[in-house]
N, C-alpha and C positions, 0 to 999 in steps of 0.2 A: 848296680848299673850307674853309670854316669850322667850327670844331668848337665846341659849344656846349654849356656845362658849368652847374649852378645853383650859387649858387642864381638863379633865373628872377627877374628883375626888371625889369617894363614898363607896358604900358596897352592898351589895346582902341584900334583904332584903323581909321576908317570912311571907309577909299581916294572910297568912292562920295560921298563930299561935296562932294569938292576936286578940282579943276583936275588933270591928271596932271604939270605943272609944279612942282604945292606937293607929289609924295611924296619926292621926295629929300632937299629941306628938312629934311621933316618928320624921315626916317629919320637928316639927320646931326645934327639936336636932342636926338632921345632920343636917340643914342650919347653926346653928349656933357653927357645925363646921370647916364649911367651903365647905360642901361637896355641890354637884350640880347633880349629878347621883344617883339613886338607879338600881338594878339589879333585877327583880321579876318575879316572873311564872314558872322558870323552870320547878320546880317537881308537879305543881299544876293542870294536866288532872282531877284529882276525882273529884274538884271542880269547875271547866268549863264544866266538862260532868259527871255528880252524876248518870247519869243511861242512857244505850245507846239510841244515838240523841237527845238528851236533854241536852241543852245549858245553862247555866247559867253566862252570863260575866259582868250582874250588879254591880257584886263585886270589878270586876278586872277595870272597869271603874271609881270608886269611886277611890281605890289605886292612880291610875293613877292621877286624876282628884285633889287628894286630899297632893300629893307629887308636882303635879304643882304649885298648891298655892302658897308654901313652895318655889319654886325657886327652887326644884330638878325634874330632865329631868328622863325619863323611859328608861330603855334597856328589852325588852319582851325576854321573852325564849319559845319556844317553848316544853310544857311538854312532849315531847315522849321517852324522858326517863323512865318515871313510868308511863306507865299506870295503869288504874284503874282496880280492883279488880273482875268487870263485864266484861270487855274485854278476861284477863286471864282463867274465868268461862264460858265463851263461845269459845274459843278457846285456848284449853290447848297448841298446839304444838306452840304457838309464842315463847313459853321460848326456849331460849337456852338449849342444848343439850350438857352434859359435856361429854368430852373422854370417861370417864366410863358406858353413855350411862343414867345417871339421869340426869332428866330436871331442870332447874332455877323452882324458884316458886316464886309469887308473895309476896312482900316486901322490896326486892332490888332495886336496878335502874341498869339499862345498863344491865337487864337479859335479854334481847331477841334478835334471831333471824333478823338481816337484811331484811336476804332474804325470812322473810315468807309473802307469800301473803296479810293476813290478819290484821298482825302486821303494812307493810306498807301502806294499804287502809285503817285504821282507824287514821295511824297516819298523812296521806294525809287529812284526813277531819276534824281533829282537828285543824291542819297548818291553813288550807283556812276556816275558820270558823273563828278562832283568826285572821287570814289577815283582811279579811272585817269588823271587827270588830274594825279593828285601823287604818285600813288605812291613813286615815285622820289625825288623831291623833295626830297634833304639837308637845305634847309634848313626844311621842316614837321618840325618836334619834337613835334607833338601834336596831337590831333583833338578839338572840343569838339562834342557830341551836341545840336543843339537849345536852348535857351533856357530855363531856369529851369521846367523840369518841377514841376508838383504838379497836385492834384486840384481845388481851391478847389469842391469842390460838384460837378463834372462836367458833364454834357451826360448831355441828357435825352429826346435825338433816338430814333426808332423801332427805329436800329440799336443802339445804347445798349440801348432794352429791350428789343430780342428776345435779344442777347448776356445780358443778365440772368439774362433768363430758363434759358436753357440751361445756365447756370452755377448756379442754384438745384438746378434738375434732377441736374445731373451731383455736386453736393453730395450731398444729401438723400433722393436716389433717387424717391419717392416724397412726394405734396405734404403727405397725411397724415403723414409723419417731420415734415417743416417747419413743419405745425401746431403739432405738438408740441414742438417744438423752440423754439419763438419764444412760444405760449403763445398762441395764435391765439382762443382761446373767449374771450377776452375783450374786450367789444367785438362779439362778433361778426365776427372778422376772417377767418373760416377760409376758405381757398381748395380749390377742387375742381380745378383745373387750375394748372398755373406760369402758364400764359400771363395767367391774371387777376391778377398780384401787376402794383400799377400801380409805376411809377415814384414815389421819397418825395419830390415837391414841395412842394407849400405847408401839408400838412395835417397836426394831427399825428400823425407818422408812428411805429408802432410801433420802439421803438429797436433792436430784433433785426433788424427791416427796416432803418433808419436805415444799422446799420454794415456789414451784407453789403454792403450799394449803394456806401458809401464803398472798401472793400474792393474791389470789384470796379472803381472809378475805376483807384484805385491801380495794379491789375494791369494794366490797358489801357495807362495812360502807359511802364509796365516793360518791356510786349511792344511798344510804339513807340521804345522806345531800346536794346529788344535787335534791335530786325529790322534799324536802323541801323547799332549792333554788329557785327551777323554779316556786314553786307554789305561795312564796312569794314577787318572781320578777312582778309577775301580779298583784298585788294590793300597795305592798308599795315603797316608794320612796326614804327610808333610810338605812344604812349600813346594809348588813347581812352578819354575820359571823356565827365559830364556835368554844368551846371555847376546845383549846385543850390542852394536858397537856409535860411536857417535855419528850418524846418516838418518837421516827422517825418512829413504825412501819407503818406505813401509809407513802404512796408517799405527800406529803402536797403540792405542787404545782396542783397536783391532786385534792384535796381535796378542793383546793381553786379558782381553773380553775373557777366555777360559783359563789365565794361571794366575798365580795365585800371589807371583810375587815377581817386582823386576830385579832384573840382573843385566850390570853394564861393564863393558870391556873397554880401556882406554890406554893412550899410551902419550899423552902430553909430553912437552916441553919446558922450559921456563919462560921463555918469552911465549907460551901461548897460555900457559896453565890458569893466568884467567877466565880463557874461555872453557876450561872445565866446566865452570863453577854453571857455566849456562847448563849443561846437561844435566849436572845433577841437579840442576832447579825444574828441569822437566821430566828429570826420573821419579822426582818428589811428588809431581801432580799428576802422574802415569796414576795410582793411587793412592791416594792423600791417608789414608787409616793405616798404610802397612809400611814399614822402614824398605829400603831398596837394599840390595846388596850389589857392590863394588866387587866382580868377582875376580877381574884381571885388572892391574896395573903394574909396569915394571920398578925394580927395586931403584935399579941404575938406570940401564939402555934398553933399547930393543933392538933383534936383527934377525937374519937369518944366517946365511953362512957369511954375511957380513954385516959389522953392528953400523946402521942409519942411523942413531946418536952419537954423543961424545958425552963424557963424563958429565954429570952432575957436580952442584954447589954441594956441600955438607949442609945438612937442614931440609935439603930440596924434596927428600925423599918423606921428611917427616911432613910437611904441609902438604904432600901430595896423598900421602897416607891419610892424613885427620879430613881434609877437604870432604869425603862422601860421609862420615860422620858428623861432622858440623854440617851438614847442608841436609841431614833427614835419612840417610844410611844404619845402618846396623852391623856390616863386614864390610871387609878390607881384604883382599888378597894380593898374593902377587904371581906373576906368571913368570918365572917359576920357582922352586923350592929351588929345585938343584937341575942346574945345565945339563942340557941332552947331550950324552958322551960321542955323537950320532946322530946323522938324517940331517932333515931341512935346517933347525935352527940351533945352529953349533954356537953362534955369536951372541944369542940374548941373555941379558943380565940376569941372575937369580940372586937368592939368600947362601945360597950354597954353589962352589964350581963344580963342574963335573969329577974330581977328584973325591969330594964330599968334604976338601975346606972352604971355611968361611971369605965370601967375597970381601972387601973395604966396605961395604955400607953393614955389614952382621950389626956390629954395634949400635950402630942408629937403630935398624931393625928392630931390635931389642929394647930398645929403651922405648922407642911405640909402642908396643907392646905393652908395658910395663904401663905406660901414660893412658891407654886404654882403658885400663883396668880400675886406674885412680878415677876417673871420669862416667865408668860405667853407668851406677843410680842414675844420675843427671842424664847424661844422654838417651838411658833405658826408661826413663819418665817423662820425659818432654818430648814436644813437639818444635818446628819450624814452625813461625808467625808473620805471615803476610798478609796485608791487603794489595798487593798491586799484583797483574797479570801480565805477561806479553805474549802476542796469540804469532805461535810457530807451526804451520799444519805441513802436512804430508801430501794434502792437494797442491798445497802453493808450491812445494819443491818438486813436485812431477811436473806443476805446469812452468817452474821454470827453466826444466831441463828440456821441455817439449819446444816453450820460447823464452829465447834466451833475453831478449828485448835490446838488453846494451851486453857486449862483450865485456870480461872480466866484472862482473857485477854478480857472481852466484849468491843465492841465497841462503845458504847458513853463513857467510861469511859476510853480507851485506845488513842480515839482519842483529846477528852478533855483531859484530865492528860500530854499526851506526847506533844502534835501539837500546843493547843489554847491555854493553860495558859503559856508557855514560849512565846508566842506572848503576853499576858497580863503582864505577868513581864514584857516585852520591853517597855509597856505603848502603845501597837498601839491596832488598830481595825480593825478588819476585817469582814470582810462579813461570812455567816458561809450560803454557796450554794449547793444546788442541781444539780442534774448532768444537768441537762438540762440548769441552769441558763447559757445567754449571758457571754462571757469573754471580751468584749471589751474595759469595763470601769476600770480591773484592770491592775498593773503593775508585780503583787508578785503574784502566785499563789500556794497553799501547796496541793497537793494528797494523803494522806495518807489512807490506809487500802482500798481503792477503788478496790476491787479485778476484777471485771469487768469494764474497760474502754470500753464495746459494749453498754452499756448504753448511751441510748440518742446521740448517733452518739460521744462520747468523745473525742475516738481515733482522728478524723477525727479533731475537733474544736481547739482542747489541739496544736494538730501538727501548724494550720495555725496561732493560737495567741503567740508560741512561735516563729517561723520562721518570725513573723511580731516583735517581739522585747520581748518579755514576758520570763520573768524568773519563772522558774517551777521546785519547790523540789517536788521529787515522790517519792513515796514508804516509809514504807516497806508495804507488802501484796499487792501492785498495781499491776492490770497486769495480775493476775495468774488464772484466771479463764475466763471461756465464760458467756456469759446471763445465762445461763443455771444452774452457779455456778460449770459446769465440767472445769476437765484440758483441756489443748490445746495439740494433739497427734503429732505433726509436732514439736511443741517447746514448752520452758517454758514458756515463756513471749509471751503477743498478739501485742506489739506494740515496747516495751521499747529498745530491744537490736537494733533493727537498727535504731531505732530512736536517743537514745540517745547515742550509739557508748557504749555499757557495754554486755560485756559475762557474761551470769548465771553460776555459778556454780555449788551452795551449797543453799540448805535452810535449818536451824535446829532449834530443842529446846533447849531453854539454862535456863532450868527454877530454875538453881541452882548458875547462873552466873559465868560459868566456859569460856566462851571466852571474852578475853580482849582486848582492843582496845587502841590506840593510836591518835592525833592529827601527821601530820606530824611533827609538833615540837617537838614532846615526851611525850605531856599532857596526861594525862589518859581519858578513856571515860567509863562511867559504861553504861553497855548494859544489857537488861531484856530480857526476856521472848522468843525473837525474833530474827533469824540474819539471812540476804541473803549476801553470796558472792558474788563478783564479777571480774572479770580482765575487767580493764576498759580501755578504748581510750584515755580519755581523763585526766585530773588532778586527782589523786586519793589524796585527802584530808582525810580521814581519813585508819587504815588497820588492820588487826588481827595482835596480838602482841603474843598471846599467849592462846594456846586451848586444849578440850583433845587429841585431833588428829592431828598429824603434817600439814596432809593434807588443815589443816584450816588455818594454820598461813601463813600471807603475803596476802593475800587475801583482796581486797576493798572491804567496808561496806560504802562507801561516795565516790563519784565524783564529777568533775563539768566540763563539759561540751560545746562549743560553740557552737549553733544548728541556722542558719541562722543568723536573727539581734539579738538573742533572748539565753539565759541558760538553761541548765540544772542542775538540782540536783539530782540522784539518790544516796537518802539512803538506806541500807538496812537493818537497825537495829530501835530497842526503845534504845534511847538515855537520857542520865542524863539529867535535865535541864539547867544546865550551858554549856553541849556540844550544846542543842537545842537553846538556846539562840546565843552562838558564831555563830553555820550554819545560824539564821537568820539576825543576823547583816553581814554577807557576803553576803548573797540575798539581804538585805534590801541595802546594797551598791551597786550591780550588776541595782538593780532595779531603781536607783539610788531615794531611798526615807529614809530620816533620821530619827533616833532613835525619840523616843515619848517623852521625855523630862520628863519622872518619873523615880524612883530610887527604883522600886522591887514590889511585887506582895502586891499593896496595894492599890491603886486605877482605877476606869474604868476612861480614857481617852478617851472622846468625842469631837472631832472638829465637829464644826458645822457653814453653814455656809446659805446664801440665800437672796435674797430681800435685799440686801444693808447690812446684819448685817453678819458680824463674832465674833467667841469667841471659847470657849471651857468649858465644861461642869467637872470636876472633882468629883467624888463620891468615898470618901473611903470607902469599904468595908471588909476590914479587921482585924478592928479594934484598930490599932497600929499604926495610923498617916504618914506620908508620906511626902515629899517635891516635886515640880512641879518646873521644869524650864519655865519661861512664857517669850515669847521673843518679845511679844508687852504690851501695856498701855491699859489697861480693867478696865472696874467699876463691881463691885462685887455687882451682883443686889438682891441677899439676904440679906447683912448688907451697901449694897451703898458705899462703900469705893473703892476710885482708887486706884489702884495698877499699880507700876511701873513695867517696865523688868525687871526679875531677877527672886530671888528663894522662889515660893511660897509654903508656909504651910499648907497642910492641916489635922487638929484634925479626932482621930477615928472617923469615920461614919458621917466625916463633907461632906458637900456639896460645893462646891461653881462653882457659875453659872458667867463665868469671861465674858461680853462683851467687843468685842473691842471696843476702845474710836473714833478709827480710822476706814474706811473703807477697809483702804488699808490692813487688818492687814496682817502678815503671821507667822503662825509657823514653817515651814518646809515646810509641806505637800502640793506639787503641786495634787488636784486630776482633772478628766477628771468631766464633768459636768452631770449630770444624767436626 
């Protein structure tokens, strides 16, 4: 029997296309490119059940059976993505139900209904049918849940809103509390029963209704990959995950409360592939004790019947391949092995054309592969080492698709663009957490757009980890709301002014950059979209210099604070990145943790450490080369070369995997132990 060790490196690969002549082929190509995983079954229910309760998995055994050979390990998907064509025919209302009130139809995947009965009893018995069917299975390494779950809007079908409904009810008790609670007298929106709250389709929809209803999407798709879960927690013994894709709209600590392991699907660029690096620093703290696995990215391009990229750099594929490894991963796949000859996606890039010859990137392909393998120990024994946090929740992005506050201002791209990549030019890493995650293991904390600190008790956790010594930049948009996504009628703020010693003001839109700012020194600051004023208690670091209203100048947009052992930072602005950069080398001195030892937004920086080995992981990703200060003696276990202390180079879209030579080593960064 084969034993199978990571790191995981493979492709998705779809038996039901090809001849059962071409899987052996197939299975001794990847081997002989280094790969050791295939991904298979997703979309494949028609052909494990051709006609209802009628089983067929002889096929799917041979796959299996016939890739072990080969020296490649299985990850099962569970098909309930697309059901078959008989299920849909015998019960039309599974499809989703769009706003306008027409249904999904069968052809798609991720068209149906959660919450319909019949949708989840057939997809219960296909789960536990496939369970028993492999349990045993040596060589299944892992179980992938469904297909790229999220909410994108929901389904709007009668079981949808009587489920709503009941869940208004089982909230609020009473429909008068939920008038009141949502602000219902105005407009005239007040309900006398739950049952009259319609579903928020086309109209505009009060946003306290808007984000319960999103909320409530969420939780439907979490109870369809837990009922999965738990069905496959009874027969098999290996990782189950689910593969999800870069969107918060889903709680993910949620969602992963019952598996056992994450799994992420992406499809970057070069000018964005920075912001990878933010996901997988929050696929790393989804949980911190288990490596993630990367279960889709493309080799080349992506598309459907037409490819939405263009060609890649050479190299481009190898930093986007190592990127979930250096950042706390275990596998690397790609979607897909070999081009669908057929169907939806004729145009996306694989390892292999639909011919079964090798694409232009094979070679690169292969030599990852190869460079995996040099690297394995070290990466198989160590960990990812932070103390800094940046808190990204799943509340804050329903409540800001519920209100939008300023147009073009979304939130993953506001909090990425402003918060995490001037923390990536600094060359550090950070954790990227959920409101609920522990704060005891960091020293730096950043709160940004968090408009509800009633989440997960925040208020309450934020206070005793900063009065225990923790330095904490807040805001802007922190603060300004309840659970609920309403104002607070008593005050602005729910927590911030007494806590952190700052009078509100002012909040405004500046979406034409007409208020300007200052460093105390006289620096300039370019400020966007966003400003809160303040008169502050404490150190007022940055202030309006100049606005269209007098009323506005002189006013604090930055302080800093002393709050027991522990800082504060209250900003109230989107800042330049060289202002964001200077406030975090202040925090990062406050906190007392030193600069990352890179020189601009061009490589991820990964300390890593565990089991007797240190080092650090460097991956450029932006094409233009980079230099690393390295402050101990490491061997470079991709080309074996020692390198001394001093200032190391790294080439566009180079890699290099630096162990220490020493045990002792250090770069700076003291962290706390995880």
């Amino acid at each position: 029997m084969t034993t199978y060790h990571p790191p995981y490196f493979g492709a998705d690969y779809y038996p039901e296309d090809w001849p059962v002549e071409e899987l052996a082929k197939d299975a001794a190509k990847m081997k002989a490119c280094g790969m050791n995983v295939a991904r298979i079954a997703e979309f494949a229910w028609s052909k494990m059940e051709p006609r209802d309760g009628e089983f067929e998995f002889a096929w799917l055994h041979r796959v299996v059976d016939s890739l072990a050979a080969h020296g490649i390990a299985t990850i099962l998907g569970t098909p309930t993505a697309t059901p078959p064509v008989w299920l849909g025919r015998k019960f039309p209302d599974i499809f989703k139900e769009l706003p306008s009130g027409d249904r999904e139809q069968h052809g798609g995947r991720r068209h149906c209904c959660s919450n319909n009965s019949h949708y989840r009893r057939y997809s219960a018995r296909i789960v536990e049918r496939m369970a028993k069917e492999f349990a045993n299975d040596q060589n299944v390494i892992g179980w992938q849940i469904d297909n790229e779950i999220y909410a994108w809007g929901g389904c709007f079908c009668p079981i949808c809103q009587e489920k709503f409904h009941r869940r208004l009810e089982a909230k609020f008790g009473t429909v008068e509390a939920m008038n009141r609670a949502w602000n219902l007298g105005v407009f005239s929106q007040e309900y006398s029963d739950f049952d009259e709250v319609p579903t928020p389709r086309n109209a505009w929809v009060n946003p306290h209704h808007r984000q319960e209803w999103l909320l409530f999407q969420q939780d439907a798709h979490v109870e369809f990959v837990t009922m999965q879960a738990d069905i496959l927690h009874k027969y098999v013994h290996v990782p189950v995950g689910t593969d999800i894709m870069p969107f918060s709209g889903i709680n993910y600590p949620d969602l992963h409360r019952k598996l056992d392991i994450v799994m992420f699907n992406h499809y970057h660029e070069p000018e964005t592939l920075w912001s990878c690096c933010f996901w997988f620093d929050m696929l790393r703290a989804l949980k911190p004790d288990v490596p993630f696995w990367n279960t889709e990215t493309a080799t080349c391009w992506n598309g459907s019947v037409s490819i939405d990229q263009t060609v890649k750099p050479e190299g481009y594929c190898t930093a986007n391949s190592w990127l979930p490894l250096a950042l706390g991963g275990e596998a690397n796949l790609y979607w897909l092995w070999r081009t669908h000859w057929g169907g939806h996606e004729l145009m996306h890039g694989a390892v292999l054309d639909a011919s079964g010859r090798p694409m232009h990137i094979y070679d690169e392909v292969c030599q990852i592969g190869r460079d995996f393998q040099r690297a394995a120990a070290f990466l198989n024994n160590t960990k990812v080492q932070t103390a800094i946090a940046l808190h990204f929740t799943s509340l804050s992005w329903n409540m800001f698709l519920a209100q939008q506050i300023v147009p073009k201002m979304p939130y993953f791209d506001t909090v990425c663009g402003h918060f995490y990549k001037p923390l990536l030019a600094e060359c550090r890493r950070p954790d990227v957490i959920e409101a609920e995650h522990d704060l005891a293991n960091y020293k730096l904390l950043i709160t940004p757009m968090v408009m509800s600190l009633e989440d997960k008790d925040l208020q309450k956790r934020i206070k005793a980890w900063v009065k225990n010594g923790g330095v904490w930049i807040v805001g802007p948009l922190t603060d300004v709301r309840n659970h609920d996504g309403a104002r607070f009628q008593d005050r602005p703020l729910g927590m911030l002014e007494d806590f952190a010693g700052v009078t509100w003001n002012y909040s405004l839109p500046d979406r034409d950059g007409t208020v300007h700012a200052n460093w105390n020194d006289g620096t300039p600051i370019t400020l966007e979209k966003w400003v809160e004023l303040y008169e502050a208690d404490g150190d007022t670091l940055a202030a309006v210099d100049a606005a269209p209203h007098g009323a506005l100048v002189g006013h604090s947009i930055l302080q800093r604070k002393k709050v027991g052992k522990g800082v504060v930072y209250v900003l109230g602005a989107l800042m330049d990145m060289a202002s964001m950069q200077k406030l975090y080398t202040m925090a990062l001195t406050d906190a007392k943790l030193p600069h990352g030892g890179g020189d601009g937004l061009s490589f991820a920086v990964a300390e890593r450490s565990g089991n007797g080995l240190n080092g650090v992981v460097l991956t450029e990703f932006a094409g233009k080369g980079g230099h690393y200060n390295l402050t101990f003696e490491a061997k470079d276990l991709l080309t074996g070369k020692t390198l001394k202390p001093g200032t190391v180079s790294v080439a566009p879209y180079q890699v290099r995997v630096l162990q220490a030579t020493s045990s002792k080593k250090s770069n700076g960064t003291k962290t706390a132990k995880r």
